[in-house]
C-alpha positions in Angstrom: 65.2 70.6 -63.5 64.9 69.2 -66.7 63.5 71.1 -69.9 60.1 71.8 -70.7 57.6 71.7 -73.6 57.8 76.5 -73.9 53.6 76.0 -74.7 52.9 73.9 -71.8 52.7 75.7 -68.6 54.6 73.7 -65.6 52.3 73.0 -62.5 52.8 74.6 -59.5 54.7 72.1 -57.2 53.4 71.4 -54.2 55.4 71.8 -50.9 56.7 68.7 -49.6 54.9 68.9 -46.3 51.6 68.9 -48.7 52.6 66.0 -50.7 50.6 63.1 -50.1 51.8 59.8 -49.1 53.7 58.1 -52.6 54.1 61.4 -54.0 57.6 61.7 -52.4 61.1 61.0 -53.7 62.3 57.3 -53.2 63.8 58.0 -50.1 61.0 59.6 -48.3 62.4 62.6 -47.9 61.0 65.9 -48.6 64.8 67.4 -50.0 63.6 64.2 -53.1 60.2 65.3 -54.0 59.3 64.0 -57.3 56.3 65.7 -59.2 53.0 64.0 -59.5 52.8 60.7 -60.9 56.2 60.6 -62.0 57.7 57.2 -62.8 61.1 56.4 -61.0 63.9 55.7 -62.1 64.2 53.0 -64.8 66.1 49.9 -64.7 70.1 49.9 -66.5 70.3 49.0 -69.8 73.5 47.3 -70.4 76.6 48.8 -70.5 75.4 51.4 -67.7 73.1 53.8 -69.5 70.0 54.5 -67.8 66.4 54.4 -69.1 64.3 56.9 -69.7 64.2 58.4 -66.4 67.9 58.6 -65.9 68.6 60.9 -68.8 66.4 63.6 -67.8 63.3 62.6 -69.6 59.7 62.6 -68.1 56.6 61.3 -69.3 53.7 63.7 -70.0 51.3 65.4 -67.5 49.0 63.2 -69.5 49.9 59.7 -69.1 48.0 57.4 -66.4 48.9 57.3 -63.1 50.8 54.2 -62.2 49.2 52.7 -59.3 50.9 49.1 -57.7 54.6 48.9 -56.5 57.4 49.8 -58.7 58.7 46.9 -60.9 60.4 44.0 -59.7 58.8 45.0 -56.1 58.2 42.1 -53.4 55.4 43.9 -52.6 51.9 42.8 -53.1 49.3 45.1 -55.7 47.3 47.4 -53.6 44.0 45.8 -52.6 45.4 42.3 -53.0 44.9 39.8 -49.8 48.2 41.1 -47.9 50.6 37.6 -46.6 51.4 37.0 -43.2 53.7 35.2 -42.2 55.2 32.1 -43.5 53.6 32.9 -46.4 50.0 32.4 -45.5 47.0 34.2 -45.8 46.8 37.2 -43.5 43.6 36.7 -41.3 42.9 40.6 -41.4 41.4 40.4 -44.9 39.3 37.1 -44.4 35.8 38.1 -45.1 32.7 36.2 -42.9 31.0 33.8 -44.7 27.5 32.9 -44.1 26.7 30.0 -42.6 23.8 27.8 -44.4 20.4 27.9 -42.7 18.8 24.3 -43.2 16.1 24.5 -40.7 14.9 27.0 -37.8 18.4 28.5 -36.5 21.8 28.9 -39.0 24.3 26.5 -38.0 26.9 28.9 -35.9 26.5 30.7 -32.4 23.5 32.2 -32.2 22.1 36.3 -31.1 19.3 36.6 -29.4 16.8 37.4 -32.1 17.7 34.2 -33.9 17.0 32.2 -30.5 13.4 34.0 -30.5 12.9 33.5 -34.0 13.6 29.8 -33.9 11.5 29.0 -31.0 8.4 30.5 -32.5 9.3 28.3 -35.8 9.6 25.5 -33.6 6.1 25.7 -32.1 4.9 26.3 -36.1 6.6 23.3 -37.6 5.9 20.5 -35.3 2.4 21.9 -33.2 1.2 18.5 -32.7 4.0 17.2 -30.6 5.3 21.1 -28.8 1.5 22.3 -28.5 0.4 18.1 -27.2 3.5 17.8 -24.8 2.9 21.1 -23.4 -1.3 20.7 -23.2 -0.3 17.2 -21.4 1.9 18.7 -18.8 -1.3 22.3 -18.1 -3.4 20.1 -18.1 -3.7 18.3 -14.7 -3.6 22.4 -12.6 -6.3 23.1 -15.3 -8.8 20.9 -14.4 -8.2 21.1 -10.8 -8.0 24.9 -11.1 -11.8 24.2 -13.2 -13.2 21.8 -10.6 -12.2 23.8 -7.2 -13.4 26.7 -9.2 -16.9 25.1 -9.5 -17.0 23.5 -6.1 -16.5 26.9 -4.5 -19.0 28.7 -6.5 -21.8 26.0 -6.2 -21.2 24.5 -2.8 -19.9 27.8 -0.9 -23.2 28.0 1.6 -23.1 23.5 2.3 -19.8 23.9 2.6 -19.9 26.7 5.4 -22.4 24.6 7.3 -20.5 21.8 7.2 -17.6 22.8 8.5 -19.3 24.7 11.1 -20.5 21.3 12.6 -17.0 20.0 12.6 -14.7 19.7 16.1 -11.2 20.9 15.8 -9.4 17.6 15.5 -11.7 17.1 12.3 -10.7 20.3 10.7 -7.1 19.7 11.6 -6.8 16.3 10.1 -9.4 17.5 7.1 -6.3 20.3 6.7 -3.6 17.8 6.9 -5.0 15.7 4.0 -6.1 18.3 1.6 -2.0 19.9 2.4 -1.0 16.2 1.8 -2.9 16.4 -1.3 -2.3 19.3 -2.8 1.4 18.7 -2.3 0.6 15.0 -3.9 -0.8 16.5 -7.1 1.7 19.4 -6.7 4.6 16.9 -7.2 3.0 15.0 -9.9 2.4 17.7 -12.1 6.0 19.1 -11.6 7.4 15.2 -12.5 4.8 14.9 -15.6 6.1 18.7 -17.0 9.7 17.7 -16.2 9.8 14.3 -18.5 7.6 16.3 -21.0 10.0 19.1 -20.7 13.1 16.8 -21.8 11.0 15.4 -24.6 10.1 18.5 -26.0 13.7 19.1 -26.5 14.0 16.6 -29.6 11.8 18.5 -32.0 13.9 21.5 -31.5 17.2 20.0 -32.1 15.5 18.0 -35.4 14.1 21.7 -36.3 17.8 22.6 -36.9 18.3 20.3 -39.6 14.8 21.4 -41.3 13.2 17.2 -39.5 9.8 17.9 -38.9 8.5 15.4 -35.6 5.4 14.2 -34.6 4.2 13.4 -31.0 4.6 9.6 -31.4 8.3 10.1 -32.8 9.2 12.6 -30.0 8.1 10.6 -26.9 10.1 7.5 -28.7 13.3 9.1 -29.1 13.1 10.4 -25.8 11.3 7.9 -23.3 14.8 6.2 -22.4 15.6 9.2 -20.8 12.6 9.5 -18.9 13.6 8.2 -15.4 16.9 10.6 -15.7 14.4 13.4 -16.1 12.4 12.3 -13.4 15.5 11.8 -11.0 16.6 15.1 -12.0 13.4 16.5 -11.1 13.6 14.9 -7.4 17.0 16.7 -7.2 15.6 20.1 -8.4 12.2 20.0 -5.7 14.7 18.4 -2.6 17.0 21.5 -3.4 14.6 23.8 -3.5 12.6 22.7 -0.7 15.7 21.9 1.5 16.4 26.0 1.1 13.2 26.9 1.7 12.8 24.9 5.2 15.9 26.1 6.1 15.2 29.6 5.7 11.9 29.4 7.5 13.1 27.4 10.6 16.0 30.2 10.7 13.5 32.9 10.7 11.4 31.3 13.0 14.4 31.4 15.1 15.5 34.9 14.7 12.0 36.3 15.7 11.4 34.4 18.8 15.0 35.3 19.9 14.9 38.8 18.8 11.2 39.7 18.2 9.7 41.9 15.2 13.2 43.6 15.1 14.6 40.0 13.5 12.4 41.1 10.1 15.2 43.6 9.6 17.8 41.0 9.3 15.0 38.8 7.5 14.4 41.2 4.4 18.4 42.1 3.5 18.6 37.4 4.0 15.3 36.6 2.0 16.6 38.7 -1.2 20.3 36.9 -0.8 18.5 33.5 -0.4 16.7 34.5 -3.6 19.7 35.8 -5.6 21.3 32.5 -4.9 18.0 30.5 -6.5 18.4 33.2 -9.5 21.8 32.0 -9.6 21.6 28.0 -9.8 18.7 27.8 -11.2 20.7 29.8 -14.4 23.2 27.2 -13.9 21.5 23.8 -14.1 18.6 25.7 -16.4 19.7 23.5 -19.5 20.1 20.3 -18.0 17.1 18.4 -19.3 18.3 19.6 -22.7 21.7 17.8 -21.7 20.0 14.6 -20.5 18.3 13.9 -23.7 20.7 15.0 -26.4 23.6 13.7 -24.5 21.9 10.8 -22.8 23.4 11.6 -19.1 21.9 10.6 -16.0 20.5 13.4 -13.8 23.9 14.3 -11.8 25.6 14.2 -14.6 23.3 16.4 -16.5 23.2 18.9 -13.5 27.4 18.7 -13.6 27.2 19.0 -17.6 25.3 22.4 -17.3 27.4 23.4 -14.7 29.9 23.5 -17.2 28.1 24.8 -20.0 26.9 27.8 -18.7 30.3 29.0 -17.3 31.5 32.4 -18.3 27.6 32.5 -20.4 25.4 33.4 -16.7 24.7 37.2 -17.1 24.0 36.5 -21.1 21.2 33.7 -20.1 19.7 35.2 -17.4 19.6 38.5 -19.7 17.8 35.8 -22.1 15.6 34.2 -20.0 14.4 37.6 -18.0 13.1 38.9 -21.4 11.9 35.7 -22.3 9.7 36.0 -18.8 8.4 39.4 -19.1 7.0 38.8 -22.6 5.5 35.5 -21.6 3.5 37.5 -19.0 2.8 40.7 -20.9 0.8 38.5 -23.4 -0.6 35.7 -20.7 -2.4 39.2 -18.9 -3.3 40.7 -22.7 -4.9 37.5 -23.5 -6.7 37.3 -20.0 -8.1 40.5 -20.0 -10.9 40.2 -21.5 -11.6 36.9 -20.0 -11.6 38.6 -16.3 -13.9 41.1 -17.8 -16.6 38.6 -19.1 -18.6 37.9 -15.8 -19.0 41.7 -15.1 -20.4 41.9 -18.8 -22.5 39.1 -18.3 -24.0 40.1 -14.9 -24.3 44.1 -15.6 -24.9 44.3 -19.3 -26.5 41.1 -20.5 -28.4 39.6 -17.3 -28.2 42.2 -14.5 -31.7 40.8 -13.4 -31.1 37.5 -13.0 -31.0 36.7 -9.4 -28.8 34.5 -7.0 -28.9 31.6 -9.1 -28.0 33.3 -12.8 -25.0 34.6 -11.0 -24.0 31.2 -9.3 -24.3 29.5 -12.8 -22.4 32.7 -14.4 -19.6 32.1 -12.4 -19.1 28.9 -12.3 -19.4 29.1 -16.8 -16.7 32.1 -16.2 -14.2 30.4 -14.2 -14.3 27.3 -16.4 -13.9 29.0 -19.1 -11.2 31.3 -17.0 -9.3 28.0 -16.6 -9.6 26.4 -20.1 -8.4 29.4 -21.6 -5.3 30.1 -18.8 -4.0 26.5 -19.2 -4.2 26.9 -23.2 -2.2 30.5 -22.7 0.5 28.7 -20.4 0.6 25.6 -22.6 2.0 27.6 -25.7 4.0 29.5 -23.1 5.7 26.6 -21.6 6.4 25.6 -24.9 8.0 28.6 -26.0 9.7 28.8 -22.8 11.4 25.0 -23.5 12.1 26.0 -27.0 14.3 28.8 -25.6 16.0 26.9 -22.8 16.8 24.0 -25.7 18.4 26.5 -28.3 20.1 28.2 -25.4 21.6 24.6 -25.0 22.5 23.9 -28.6 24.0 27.6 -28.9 26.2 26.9 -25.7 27.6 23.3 -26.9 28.3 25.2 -30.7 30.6 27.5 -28.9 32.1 25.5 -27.0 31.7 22.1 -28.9 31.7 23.0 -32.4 28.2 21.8 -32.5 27.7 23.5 -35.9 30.4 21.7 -37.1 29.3 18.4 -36.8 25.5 19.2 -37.6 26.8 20.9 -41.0 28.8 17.4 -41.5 25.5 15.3 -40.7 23.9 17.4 -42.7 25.7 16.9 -45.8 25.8 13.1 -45.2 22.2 12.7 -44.4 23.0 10.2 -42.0 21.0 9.2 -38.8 17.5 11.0 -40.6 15.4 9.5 -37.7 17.6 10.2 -35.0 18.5 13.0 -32.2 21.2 15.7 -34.1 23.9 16.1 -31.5 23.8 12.9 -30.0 27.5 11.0 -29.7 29.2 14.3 -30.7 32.2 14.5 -28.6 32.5 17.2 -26.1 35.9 19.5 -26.0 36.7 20.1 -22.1 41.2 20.8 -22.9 40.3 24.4 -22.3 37.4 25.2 -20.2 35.1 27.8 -21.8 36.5 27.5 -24.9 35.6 24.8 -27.7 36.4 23.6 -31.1 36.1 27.2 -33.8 32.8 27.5 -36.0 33.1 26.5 -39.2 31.9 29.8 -40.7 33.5 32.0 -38.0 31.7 34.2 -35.7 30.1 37.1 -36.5 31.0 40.2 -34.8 27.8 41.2 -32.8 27.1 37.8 -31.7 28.7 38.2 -28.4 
């Protein structure tokens, strides 16, 4: 051990098993312990004398620890971007970078707040063509909800007598046509809210890009794809219906073969058939989105969710159940006090009014009762196709690199009256898997 300053009093060295890491000889060994901070040994001077080191020198306890690899090291500085191989950049100390947020949603795959939050901004920024798409497609079960309300309430007592003067085969054919009717209107409605549906899509994929859209612009960019929509909703209602039929002419089967016992088998069959509905209906869920964006026809939209939704089911249907049960937590808030106005009315306000205050009460209540429900279910359905739609644009960006070629049209500032995502080609080498975000992907995004 070399020779020491007599005033200054030598630390106690450490034991080697309680040196820390770098505070060890050169070879690692404890038999080589150096003392704290110590530099190593210099380089040769010519001629073969050592530096400093080698002669049995040390630098004071006072001099600043030397932190970094020893000199002429291949090593990178401590907290430097480490290399991988070949060179490059090692990936493990890439930091995420933000992506930019032009409009309602930033431009990478999205979490499920972001998908809530960008609906509600999409009903915000373009209320006249979300709040008049989804008012057109309530509105036809409103009235009719408003005008059967009415009829029952002021023609209950003519009604009764009339149809107590009828013969069977008149009630029987009366029955037919108002079934034939209802399921008339019925499909109507469903065909008017599927082709609304589809256009409704546009202002949420121009929201992206910060394009604001009115009603006139929506239902141009999106009427070519109107009979699409409609053929599409044919396939949906024939599928549907073609399930339910079966179903019911197999129970009618089973309990006229086996009796009440055949409900036992019915129950454990009626929750498969309906896990099976659950289950496509998740998997063709964004295909009006598909139609208009991509401008498919309706098989081909059906086929293109198919294929978008793989490996994504239990994270949409996740989605789309929450989604649900708010949409009918506030629908019954804001009915509440709706269903509690004709009891006000008729016990607080007029509780003497006779027979014909309460006819005209209720009649004013259940108008009033169906204004205000098809007002409730028009912002719902529009929050409800705001969902499905950014569901569809957060599928294609992982699996498309979507966000790649909005952030490109955004920077160009091409097509400003068009569709974003239109004619951006689709990545199908590797099923499930799509071109990488731009930005990356954040960690709790999946």
């Amino acid at each position: 051990m070399s020779q020491q300053d007599p005033n200054m009093q030598a630390p106690r060295q450490p034991n080697a098993a309680q040196q820390p890491w770098g505070q060890q000889g050169g070879s690692g060994q404890p038999g080589n312990a150096q003392q704290p901070w110590a530099p190593g040994p210099g380089p040769t001077a010519p001629g073969g004398a050592a530096g400093p080191a080698a002669s049995g020198s040390q630098q004071p306890w006072s001099g600043q620890p030397v932190w970094g690899p020893p000199p002429g090291s291949q090593h990178a500085p401590w907290g430097a971007p480490q290399p991988g191989p070949y060179g490059a950049p090692s990936p493990y100390r890439q930091h995420y970078v933000a992506p930019p947020k032009p409009g309602i949603i930033p431009l990478r795959p999205l979490m499920f707040g972001e998908i809530l939050d960008g609906s509600f901004q999409t009903i915000r920024r373009n209320a006249k063509a979300m709040l008049g798409a989804s008012l057109l497609a309530q509105s036809l079960a409103a009235v009719l909800t408003a005008v059967l309300t009415a009829l029952s309430a002021t023609s209950s007592g003519f009604l009764n007598t009339w149809a107590e003067g009828l013969s069977r085969e008149q009630m029987l054919s009366i029955g037919i046509g108002s079934a034939a009717g209802i399921l008339l209107f019925t499909v109507l409605t469903v065909l008017i809210s599927a082709v609304l549906q589809g256009a409704m899509v546009v202002p949420v994929a121009r929201s992206v890009l910060n394009r604001r859209t009115g009603f006139r612009q929506m239902w141009t960019l999106a009427k070519s794809r109107a009979g699409a929509l409609i053929r599409l909703a044919f396939l949906l209602l024939l599928g549907g219906l073609t399930a339910v039929l079966i179903f019911a002419a197999f129970a009618v089967g089973l309990i006229s073969s086996v009796g009440p016992a055949g409900g036992l088998i019915l129950f454990p069959l009626g929750l498969a058939l309906f896990a099976l509905v659950m289950w496509v209906y998740i998997k063709v869920m964004v295909a009006p989105a598909a139609i208009v964006i991509e401008e498919l026809g309706a098989r081909e939209g059906l086929r293109r969710s198919w294929e978008l939704t793989r490996g994504n089911w239990w994270r949409i249907l996740g989605i789309t159940l929450v989604v649900l049960i708010m949409v009918g937590i506030i629908s019954q808030v804001v009915m509440i006090p709706v269903s509690l106005l004709s009891a006000f009315f008729t016990g607080v306000v007029s509780p003497h009014g006779g027979p014909e205050q309460a006819i005209s009460t209720a009649v004013a209540v259940g108008v009033a009762t169906a204004i205000i429900g098809g007002l409730v279910s028009a912002v719902s359905y529009a929050f409800q196709t705001s969902v499905m739609a950014l569901l569809y644009l957060d599928l294609r960006m992982r699996k498309d690199g979507l966000d790649i070629s909005l952030l490109r049209l955004l920077e160009s500032g091409a097509d400003a009256d068009g569709v974003p995502g239109r004619g951006v080609p689709v990545y199908r080498n590797a099923p499930g898997y799509g071109a990488p975000s731009a930005y990356g992907t954040p960690p709790d995004v999946r």
